[in-house]
N, C-alpha and C positions, 0 to 999 in steps of 0.2 A: 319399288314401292315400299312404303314404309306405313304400321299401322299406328294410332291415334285413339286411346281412350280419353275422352273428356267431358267434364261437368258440363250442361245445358245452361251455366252461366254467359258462356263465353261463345256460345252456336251460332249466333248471329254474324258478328264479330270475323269470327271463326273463317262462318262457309261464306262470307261476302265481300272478306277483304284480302285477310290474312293467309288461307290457302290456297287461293288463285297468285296472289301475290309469290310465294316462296315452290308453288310450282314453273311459275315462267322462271324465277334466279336460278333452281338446281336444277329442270327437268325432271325431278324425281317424284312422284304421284302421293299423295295422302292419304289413304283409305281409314275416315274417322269414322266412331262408332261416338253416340251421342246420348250419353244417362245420367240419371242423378250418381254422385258421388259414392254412394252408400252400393247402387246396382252393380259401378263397374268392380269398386272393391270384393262383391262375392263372386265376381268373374273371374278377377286374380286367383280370390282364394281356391276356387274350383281348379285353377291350372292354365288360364289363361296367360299369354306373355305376350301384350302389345309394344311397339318399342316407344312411345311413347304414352304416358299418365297424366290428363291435367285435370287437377282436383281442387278439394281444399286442402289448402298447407298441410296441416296436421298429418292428414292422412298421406301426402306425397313423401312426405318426412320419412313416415314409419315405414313406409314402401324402401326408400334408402337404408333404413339401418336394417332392414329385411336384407338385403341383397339385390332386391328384385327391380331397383333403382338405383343409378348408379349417382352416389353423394355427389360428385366432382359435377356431373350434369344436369343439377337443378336450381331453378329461378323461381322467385316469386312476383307472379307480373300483375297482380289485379288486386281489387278492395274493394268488394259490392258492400251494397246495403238491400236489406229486407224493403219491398215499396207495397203498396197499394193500386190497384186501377179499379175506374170507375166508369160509365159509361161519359159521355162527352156531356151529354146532356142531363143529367145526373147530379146532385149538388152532391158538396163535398163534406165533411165534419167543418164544423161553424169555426174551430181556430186548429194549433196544432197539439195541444196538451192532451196526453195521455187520456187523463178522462174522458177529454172527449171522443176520441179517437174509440176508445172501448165501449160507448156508448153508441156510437155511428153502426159499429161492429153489431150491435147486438139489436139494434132496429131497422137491422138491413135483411131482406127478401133473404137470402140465403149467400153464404161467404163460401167461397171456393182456394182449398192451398192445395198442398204433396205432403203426401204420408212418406216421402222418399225423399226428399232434398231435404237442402240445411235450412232451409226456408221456414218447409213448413215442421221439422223435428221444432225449431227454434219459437214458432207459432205455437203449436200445442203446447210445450212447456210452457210460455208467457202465458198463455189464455190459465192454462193448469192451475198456477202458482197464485192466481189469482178467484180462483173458482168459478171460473168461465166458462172452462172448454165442453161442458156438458152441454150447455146452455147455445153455445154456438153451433155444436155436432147435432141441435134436434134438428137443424136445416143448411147443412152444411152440404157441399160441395168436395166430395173427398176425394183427391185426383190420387192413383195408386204409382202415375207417373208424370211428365210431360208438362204441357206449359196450362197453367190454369187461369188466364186471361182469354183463351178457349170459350170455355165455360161463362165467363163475363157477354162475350162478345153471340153467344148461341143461344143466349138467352137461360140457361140453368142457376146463373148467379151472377147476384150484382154487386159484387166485392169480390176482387181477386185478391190474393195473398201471394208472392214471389218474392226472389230476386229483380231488384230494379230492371238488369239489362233484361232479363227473361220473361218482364213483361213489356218492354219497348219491342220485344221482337217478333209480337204477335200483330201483324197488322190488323189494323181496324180502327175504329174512334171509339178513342180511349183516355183516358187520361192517368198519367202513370205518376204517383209522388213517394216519397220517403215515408216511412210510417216514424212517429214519432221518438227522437231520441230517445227517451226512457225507456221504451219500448223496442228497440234497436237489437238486432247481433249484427257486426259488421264482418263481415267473412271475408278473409284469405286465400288467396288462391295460388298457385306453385304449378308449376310445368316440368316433368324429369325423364329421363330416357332410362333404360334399363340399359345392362354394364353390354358391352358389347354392340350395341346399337346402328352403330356408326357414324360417318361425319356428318348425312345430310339429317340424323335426327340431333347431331348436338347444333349445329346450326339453326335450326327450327326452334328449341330450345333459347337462343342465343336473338332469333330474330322477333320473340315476343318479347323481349326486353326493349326495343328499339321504338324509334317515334312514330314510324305508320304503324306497327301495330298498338303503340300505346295510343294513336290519335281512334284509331277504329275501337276501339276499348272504351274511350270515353264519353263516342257518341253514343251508345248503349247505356250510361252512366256508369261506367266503372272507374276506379280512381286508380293511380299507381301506387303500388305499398308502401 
């Protein structure tokens, strides 16, 4: 058995293609744990040692020149984008521009992100920078974790805020889009093993590079780096 920390960008993906797939090639079992970026990072810091890390870049990087990642065994396999979802039946902002987009935000029942992901750190800043985010937190949706197309779909809010794939991956009728370019952080993601590891996790490492898991990657909307 081999363990698996990784971003909730990539869980869908993940637990439906990707590690049924690479447990029939090696026989070897995955035992993944499944959190925003920012959770598994203070699990490291605390003393944890998964043998494999899949984050955002940045932070897989730093985990490498730490030690605690071994350079030689790390890949970057994905490119999300920040989206939107809305109920199916539910109209949409009238075009794609920003203003409008912030105005949709701001006449909507209540908007749902993560105080934990890159998603929604990357949300509050935008809304911030703009004098928003007051404005949107009087009826906000604040998820402390987990997928907040949830909250869309249960009726608490009718604007979710995500990662594209990690709102594809909540079933229900939904409608899931890009949020506006200007408005955009496109996020990185990277896959690394810790030194010592062994071969079926640099493998694993090596088989998110490849075309079934890039094909399973994109139907989620994730692009290759």
């Amino acid at each position: 058995m081999i363990t698996l920390y990784s971003g909730l960008v990539v869980k869908s993906p993940l637990v439906e293609h990707v590690l049924p797939a690479f447990e029939r090639e090696t026989g070897t079992h995955i035992e993944a744990t499944f959190e925003p970026t920012t959770v598994l990072l203070e699990r490291i810091a605390a003393g944890e040692r998964p043998d494999l890390v899949l984050g955002v870049s940045s932070s897989v990087t730093d985990l490498a020149a730490r030690g605690l990642v071994d350079p030689e065994v790390v890949a970057e396999i994905a490119v999300s984008s920040v989206g939107f979802a809305r109920p199916d039946d539910a109209a949409g902002p009238a075009d794609d521009s920003a203003a409008t987009f912030l105005d949709y935000l701001l006449a909507a029942r209540a908007v749902a992100y993560t105080l934990s992901g890159a998603s929604g750190v990357h949300f509050m800043k935008m809304l911030r920078e703009r004098g928003l985010l007051e404005r949107i937190d009087e009826r906000a949706v604040r998820c402390e974790s987990g997928l907040t197309a949830e909250a869309l779909l249960d009726g608490r809010a009718d604007v979710a805020i995500q990662q594209v794939s990690e709102l594809r991956s909540v079933p229900g009728a939904h409608v899931v889009e890009p949020i506006p370019h200007e408005l955009q952080s496109y996020g990185r993601f990277a896959v690394g093993a810790r030194p010592g590891a062994g071969d079926d996790a640099s493998r694993f490492v090596t088989l998110l590079t490849e075309k079934p898991a890039q094909d399973a990657f994109a139907a989620f909307g994730l692009s290759r780096p």
